[in-house]
C-alpha positions as MATLAB code, in Angstrom:
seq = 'XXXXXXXXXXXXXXXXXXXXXXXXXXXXXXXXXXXXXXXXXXXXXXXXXXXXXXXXXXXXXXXXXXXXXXXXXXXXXXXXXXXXXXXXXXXXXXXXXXXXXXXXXXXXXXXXXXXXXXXXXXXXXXXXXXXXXXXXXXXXXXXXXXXXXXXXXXXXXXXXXXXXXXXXXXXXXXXXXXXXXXXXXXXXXXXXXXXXXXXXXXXXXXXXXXXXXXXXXXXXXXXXXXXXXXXXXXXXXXXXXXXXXXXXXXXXXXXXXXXXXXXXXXXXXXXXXXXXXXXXXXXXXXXXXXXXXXXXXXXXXXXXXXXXXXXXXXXXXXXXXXXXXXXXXXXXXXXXXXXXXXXXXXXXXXXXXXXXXXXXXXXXXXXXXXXXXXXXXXXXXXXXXXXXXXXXXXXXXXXXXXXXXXXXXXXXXXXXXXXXXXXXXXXXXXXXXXXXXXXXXXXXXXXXXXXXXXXXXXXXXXXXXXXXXXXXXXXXXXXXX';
ca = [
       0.000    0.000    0.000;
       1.384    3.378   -0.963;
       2.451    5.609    2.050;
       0.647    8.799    2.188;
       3.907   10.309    2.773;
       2.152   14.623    1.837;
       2.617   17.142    4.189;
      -0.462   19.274    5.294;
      -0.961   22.281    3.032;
       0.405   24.738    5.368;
       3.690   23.099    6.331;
       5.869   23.579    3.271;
       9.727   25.304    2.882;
      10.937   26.805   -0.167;
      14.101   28.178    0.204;
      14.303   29.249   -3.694;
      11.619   31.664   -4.877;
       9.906   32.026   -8.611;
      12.571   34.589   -9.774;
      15.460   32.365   -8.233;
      14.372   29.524  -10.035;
      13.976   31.399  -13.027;
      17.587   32.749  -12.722;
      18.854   29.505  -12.194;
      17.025   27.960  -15.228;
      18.255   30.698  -17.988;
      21.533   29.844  -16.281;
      21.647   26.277  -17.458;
      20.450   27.290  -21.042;
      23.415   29.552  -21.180;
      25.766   26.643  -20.336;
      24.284   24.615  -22.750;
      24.222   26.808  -25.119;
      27.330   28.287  -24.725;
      29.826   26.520  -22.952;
      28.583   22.704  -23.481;
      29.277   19.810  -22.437;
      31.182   16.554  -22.870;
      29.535   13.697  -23.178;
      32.122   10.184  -23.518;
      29.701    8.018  -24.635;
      29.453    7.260  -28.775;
      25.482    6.456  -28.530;
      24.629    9.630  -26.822;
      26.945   11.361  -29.164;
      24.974    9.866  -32.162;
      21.526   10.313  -30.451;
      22.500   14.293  -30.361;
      23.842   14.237  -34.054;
      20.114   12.485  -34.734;
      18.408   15.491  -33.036;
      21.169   18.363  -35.008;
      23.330   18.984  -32.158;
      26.655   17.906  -33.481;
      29.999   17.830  -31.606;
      33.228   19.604  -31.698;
      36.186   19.253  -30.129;
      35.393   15.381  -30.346;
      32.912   15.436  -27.397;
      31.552   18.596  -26.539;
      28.528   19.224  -27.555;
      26.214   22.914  -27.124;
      22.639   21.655  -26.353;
      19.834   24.472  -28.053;
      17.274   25.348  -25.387;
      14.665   24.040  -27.691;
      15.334   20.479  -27.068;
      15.550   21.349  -23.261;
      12.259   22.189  -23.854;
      11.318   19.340  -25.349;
      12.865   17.186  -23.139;
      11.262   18.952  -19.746;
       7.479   18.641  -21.404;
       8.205   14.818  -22.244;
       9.891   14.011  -18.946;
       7.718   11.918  -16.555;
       6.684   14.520  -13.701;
       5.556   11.762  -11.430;
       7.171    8.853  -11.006;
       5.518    5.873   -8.806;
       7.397    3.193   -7.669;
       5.944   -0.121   -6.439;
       7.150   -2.799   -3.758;
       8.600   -6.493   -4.665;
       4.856   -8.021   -4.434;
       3.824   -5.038   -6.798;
       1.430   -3.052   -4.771;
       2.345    0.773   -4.706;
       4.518    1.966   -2.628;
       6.112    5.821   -3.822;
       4.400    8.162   -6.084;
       7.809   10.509   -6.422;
       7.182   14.015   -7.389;
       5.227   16.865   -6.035;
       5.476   17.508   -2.446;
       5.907   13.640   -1.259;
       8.805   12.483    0.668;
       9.934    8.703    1.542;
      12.795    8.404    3.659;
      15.590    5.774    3.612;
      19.462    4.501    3.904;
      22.370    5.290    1.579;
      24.704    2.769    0.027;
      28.302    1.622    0.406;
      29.896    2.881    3.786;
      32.827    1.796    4.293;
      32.987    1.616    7.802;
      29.892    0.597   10.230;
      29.945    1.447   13.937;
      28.927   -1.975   15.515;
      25.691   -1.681   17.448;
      26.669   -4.249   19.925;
      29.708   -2.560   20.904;
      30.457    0.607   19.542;
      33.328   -0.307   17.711;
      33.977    0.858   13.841;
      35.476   -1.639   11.546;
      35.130   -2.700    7.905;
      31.558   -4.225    7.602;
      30.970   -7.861    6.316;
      28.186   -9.139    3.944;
      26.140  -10.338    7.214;
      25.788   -6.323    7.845;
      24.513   -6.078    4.587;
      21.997   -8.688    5.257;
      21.365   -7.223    9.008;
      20.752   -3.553    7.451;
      18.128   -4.859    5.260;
      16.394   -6.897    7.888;
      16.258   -3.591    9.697;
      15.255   -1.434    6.639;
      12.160   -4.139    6.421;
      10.815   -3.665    9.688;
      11.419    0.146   10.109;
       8.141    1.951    9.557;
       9.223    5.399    8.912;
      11.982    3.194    6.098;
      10.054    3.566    3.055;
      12.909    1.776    0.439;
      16.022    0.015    1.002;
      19.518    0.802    0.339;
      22.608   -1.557    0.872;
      23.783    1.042    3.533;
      27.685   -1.108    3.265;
      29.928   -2.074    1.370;
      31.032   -5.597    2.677;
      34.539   -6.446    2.259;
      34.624   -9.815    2.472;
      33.366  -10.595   -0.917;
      34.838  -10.099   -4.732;
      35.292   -6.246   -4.459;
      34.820   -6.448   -7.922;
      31.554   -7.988   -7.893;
      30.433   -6.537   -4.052;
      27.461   -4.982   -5.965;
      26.021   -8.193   -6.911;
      25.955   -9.463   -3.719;
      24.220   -6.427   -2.088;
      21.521   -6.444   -5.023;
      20.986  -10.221   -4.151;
      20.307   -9.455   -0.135;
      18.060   -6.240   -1.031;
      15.808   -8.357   -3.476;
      15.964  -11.059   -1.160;
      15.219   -9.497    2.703;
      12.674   -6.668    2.193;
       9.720   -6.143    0.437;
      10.419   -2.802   -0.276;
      11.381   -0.466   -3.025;
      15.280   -0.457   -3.619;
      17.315    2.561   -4.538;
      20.741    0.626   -6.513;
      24.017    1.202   -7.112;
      26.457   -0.688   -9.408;
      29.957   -0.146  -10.337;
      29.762   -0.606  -13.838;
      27.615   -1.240  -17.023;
      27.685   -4.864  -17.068;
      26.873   -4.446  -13.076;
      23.551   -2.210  -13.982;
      22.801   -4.987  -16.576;
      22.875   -7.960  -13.611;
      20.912   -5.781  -11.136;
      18.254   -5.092  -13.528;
      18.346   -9.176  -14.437;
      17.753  -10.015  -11.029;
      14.900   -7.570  -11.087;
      12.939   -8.567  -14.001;
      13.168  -12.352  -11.955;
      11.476  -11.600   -9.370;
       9.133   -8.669  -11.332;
       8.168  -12.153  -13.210;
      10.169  -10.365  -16.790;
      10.921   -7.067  -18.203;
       7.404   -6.348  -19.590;
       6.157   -6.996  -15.685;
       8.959   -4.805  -14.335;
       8.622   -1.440  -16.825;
       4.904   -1.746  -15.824;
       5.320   -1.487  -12.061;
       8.976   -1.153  -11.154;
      10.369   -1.611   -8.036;
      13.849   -0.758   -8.485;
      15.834    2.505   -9.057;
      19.264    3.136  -10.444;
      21.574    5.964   -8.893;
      23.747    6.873  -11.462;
      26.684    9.468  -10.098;
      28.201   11.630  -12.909;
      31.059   12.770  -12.898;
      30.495   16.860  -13.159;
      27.628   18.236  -14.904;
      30.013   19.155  -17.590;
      31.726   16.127  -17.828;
      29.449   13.265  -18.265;
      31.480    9.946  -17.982;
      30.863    6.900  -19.860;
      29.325    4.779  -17.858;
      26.812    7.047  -16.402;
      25.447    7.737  -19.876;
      25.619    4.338  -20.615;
      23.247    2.948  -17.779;
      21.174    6.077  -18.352;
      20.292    4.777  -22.029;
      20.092    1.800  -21.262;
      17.587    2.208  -18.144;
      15.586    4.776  -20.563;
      15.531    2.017  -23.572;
      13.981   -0.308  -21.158;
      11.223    2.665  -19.557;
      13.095    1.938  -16.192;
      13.794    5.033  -13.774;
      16.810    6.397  -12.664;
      18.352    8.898  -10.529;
      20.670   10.801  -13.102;
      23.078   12.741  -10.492;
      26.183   15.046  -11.775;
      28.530   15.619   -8.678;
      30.263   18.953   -9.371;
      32.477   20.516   -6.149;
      32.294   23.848   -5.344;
      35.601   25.287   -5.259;
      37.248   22.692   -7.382;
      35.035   21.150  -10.615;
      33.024   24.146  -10.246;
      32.073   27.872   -9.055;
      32.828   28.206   -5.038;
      29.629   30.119   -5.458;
      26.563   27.828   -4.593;
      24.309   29.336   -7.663;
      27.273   28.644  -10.189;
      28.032   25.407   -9.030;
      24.040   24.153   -8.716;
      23.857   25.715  -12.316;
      26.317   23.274  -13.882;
      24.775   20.709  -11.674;
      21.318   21.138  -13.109;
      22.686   22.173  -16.542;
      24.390   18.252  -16.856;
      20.891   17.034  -15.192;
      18.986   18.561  -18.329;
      21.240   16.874  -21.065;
      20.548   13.726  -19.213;
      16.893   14.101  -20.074;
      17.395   15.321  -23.279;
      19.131   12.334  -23.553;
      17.115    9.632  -22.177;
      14.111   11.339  -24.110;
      15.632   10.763  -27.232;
      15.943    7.331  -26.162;
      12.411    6.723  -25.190;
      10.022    9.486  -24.868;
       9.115    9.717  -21.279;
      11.535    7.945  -20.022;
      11.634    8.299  -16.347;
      14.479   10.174  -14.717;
      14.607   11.534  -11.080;
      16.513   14.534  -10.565;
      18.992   15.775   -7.399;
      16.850   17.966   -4.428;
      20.994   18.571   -3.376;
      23.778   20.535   -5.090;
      25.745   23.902   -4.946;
      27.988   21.806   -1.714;
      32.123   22.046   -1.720;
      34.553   20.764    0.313;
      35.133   22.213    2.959;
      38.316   24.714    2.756;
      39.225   24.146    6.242;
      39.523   20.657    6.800;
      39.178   19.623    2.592;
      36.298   17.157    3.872;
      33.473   17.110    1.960;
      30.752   17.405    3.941;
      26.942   16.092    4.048;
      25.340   18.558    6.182;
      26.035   22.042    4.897;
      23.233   24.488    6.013;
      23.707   27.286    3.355;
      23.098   24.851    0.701;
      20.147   23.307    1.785;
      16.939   23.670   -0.092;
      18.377   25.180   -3.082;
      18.369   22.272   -5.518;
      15.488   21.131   -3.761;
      13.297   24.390   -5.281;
      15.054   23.991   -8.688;
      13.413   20.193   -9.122;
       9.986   21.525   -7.567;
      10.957   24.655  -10.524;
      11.203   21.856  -13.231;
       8.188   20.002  -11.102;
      10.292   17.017  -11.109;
      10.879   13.689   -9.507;
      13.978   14.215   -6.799;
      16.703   12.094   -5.104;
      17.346   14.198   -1.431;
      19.859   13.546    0.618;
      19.210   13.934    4.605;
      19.557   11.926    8.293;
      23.093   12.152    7.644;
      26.143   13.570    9.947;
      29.625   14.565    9.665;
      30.348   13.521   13.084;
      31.965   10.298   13.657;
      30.281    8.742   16.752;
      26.413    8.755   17.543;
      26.917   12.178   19.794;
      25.057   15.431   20.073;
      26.505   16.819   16.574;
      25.169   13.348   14.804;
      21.256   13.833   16.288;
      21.020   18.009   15.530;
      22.226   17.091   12.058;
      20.591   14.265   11.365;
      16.891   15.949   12.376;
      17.912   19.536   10.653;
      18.735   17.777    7.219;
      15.261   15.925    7.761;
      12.844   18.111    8.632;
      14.199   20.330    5.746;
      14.245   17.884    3.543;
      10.872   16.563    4.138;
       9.481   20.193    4.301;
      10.981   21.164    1.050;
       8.705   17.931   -0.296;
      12.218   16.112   -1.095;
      11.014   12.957   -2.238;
      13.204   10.109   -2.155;
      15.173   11.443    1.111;
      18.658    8.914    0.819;
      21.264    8.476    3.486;
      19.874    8.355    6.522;
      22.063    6.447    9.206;
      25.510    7.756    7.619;
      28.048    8.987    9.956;
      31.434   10.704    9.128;
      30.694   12.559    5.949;
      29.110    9.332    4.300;
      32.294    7.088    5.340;
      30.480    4.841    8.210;
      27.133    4.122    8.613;
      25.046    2.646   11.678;
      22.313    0.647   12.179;
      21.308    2.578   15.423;
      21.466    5.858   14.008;
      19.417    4.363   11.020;
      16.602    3.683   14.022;
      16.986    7.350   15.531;
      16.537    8.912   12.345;
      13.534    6.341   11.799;
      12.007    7.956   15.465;
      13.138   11.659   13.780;
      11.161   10.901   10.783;
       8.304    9.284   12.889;
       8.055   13.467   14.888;
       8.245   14.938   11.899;
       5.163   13.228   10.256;
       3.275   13.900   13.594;
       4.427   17.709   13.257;
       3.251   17.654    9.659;
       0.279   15.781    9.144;
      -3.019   17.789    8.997;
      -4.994   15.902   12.144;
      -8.907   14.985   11.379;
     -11.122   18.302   12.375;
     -14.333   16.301   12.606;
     -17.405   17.042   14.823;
     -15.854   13.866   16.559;
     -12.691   15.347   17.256;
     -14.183   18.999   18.480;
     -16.024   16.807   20.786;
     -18.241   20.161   21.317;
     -20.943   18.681   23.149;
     -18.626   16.670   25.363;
     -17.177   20.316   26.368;
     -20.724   21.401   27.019;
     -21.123   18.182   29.299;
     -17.975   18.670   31.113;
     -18.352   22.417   31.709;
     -15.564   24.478   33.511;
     -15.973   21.993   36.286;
     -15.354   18.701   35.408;
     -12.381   16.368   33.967;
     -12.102   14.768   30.895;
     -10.028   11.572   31.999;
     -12.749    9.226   32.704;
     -15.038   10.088   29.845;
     -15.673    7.414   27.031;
     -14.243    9.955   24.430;
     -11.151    9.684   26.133;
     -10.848    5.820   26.244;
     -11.779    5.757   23.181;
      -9.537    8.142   21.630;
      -6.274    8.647   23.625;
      -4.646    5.765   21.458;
      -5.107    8.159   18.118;
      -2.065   10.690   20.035;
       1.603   10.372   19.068;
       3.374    7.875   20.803;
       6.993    8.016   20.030;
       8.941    4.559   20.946;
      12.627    5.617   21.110;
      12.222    9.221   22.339;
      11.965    8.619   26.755;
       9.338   10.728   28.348;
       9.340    8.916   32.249;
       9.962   11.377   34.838;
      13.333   10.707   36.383;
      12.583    8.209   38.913;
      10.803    6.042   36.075;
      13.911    6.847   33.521;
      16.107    5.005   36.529;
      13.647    2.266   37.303;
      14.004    1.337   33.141;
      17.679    1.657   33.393;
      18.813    5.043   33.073;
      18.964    4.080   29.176;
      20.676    6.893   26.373;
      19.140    7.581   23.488;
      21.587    5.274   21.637;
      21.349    2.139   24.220;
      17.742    2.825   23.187;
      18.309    2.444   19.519;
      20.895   -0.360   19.767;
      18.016   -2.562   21.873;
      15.394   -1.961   19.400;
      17.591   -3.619   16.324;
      18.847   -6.492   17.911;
      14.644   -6.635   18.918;
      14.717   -6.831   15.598;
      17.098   -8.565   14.501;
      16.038  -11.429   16.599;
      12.803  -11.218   15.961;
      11.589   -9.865   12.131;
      11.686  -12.402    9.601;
      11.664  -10.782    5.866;
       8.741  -12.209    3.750;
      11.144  -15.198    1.917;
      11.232  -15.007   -2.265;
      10.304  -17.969   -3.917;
      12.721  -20.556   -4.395;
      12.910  -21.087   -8.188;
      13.159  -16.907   -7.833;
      16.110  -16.965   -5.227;
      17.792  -19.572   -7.422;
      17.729  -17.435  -10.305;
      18.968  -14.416   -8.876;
      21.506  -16.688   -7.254;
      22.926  -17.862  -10.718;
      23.278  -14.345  -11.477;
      25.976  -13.904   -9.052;
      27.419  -17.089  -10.094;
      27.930  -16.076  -13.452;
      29.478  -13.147  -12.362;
      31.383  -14.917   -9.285;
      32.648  -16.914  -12.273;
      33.643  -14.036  -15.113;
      35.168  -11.488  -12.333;
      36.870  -15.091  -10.491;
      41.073  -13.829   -9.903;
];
């Protein structure tokens, strides 16, 4: 069942206003037009020479704002996004959010202990039994990278435990083409074939380019090739402030968005309305201080954010992440700032929650704060029912100025319907010592090994599992030394 993941019509944020967006927009025509881009791929080269928009230099090619045009009034504005069983589970554009992990930390920060160290594949597989019981955790994402596998091939491991322990919708990464071509095999298996998966898919690709002016091969080659098959993507230049582009935000977001507009030109000319989800973050550098790139930047919040709601676009936000390195006081002010902007700006597919350390380490309990952050800001944002029920106005006559409400029927009835948070402690002191004078992260650590000892994912079928399984075989064997 979809999530009804909308905030209430009066609690919105945008950062960027009409004229801003407009600025931005003629911005990215004027790259296009004027500057260009490169584009090291010979199919999207040939697609552009198709459409008139021939190269120089060998790969550079000046993009007309007509076929931006084009492209924007072709380009899916809504994007919904089903579970494994097929039932709906994200409708990505407007002002909807869905909230989940990021991929491929390096590091994890043990739950049991505290300790960090390289994760495993079993952390793989314990982050997505974790993911599946989480109820703020709208899609799954393999959170680590494990290390104990064919580094080569890690990617076809962690697409084998996403499909395999949650139900949910699953944000991918791969390292290469024929890596994007084996994740999207294992999908059409269990989707039941491609037909069945183009008609309610499941799965997304995140495709990282390499600078919005400097569009690497293999991006642009899983970005065709998702578009030739009607599959979505998240098409996402990474250009630095202060290095690949402008230290300015506003330059650097323009070259961002201007490489995010050849990639739908592109994938339109592959397939019109070919799905493609575009980046609610941009305009960040590293920081000059410490030359750290960091996650949680407050001046650049929002802005790329209002340029997708500009285009009204599907996005791919990134929040519930930290630069600090342990689950501290730094880790839980970032982690809820980033989120309730995020899902106040409408960011819809909000990534990386549960990444510590500037995207380096992630944790499995900070995964389940963020899940309890998400859980108040729904409560804060949700529009409650204003129903003659609810006013309870002749109750209020009955009571009078005199009486109490406690041991009414409306109030046995009712008091269930108020927020009840799980991990956030509201005892008064005495009770907070009588349950163990538990943290905030002893909190979080309990409730996933709760769950980790007691949520089983719904199983795939076997003949399914076994063909996914051969997948990685085949792979295990081509990639073997």
């Amino acid at each position: 069942m979809i999530n009804k993941n909308v905030l209430a019509n009066g609690a919105r944020f945008r950062r960027l206003s009409a004229e801003g967006g407009g600025k931005l927009h003629n911005a990215c025509l004027s790259i296009l037009e004027r500057t260009g881009v490169r584009l090291y791929d010979s199919e999207a080269l040939e697609l552009m020479k198709k459409a008139g928009v021939n190269a120089t230099d060998g790969n550079r090619v000046r993009v007309p704002a007509k076929w931006v045009e084009w492209a924007l009034s072709l380009a899916p504005k809504q994007v919904m996004i089903y579970d494994r069983n097929g039932q709906p589970a994200m409708a990505v554009g407007g002002d909807s959010y869905y909230c989940g992990p990021g991929s491929d930390c390096l590091n994890i920060i043990d739950h049991r202990n505290n300790e960090r160290r390289r994760p495993v594949l079993k952390d793989v597989a314990e982050a997505m039994t974790v993911v599946d019981a989480l109820d703020n955790i709208s899609f799954a994402m393999s959170m680590f990278l494990p290390t104990d596998v064919n580094q080569s091939i890690a990617d076809r491991y962690q697409m084998e435990l996403m499909l395999s322990r949650t139900t949910k919708p699953i944000v991918y990464v791969t390292y290469d083409m024929s890596g994007c071509i084996d994740a999207v095999e294992m999908a059409e298996a269990v989707a039941g074939g491609a037909t069945a998966l183009q008609a309610k898919p499941f799965v997304v690709c995140y495709i990282n380019v390499t600078t919005g002016l400097r569009h690497n091969e293999e991006a642009l080659q899983k970005l065709l090739f998702l578009a030739g098959k009607g599959l979505p993507c998240n098409y996402i230049p990474v250009t630095s402030a202060g290095t690949t582009g402008p230290v300015t935000m506003p330059g650097t977001l323009a070259i961002d968005y201007a490489g995010v507009l050849v990639g739908i030109v592109l994938a339109q000319l592959k397939r019109e309305g070919a799905p493609v989800i575009v980046p609610g973050w941009g305009g960040q550098g590293i920081d000059m201080l410490t030359l750290v790139d960091p996650y949680c930047g407050a001046d650049q919040r929002g802005l790329a954010e209002g340029l997708a709601h500009h285009y009204n676009l599907p996005m791919f936000s990134l929040a519930g992440c930290t630069d600090a390195k342990v689950i501290d006081q730094q880790a839980g002010i970032e982690a809820a700032l980033t989120l309730f902007v995020d899902i106040l700006g409408g960011g819809g597919i909000i990534h990386d929650l549960g990444y510590l350390e500037s995207g380096l380490t992630g944790s499995l309990a900070q995964l389940a704060i963020c899940n309890a952050i998400v859980d108040w800001i729904r409560a804060a944002t949700n529009e409650p029912d204003i129903s003659d029920d609810t006013l309870a106005l002749d109750l209020i006559d009955e009571i009078g100025p005199d009486g109490e409400f406690l041991s009414t029927d409306h109030t046995l009835t009712h008091f269930r319907n108020r927020w009840y948070p799980r991990l956030i402690e509201r005892y008064d002191y005495s009770g907070w010592v009588e349950n163990g004078s538990k943290t905030m992260l002893d909190r979080a650590a309990e409730q996933v090994e709760e769950i980790l000892s007691s949520h089983t994912p719904q199983p795939l079928p076997a003949d399914v599992a076994k063909a996914i399984r051969a997948v990685v075989e085949r792979a295990e064997k081509q990639f073997a030394g």
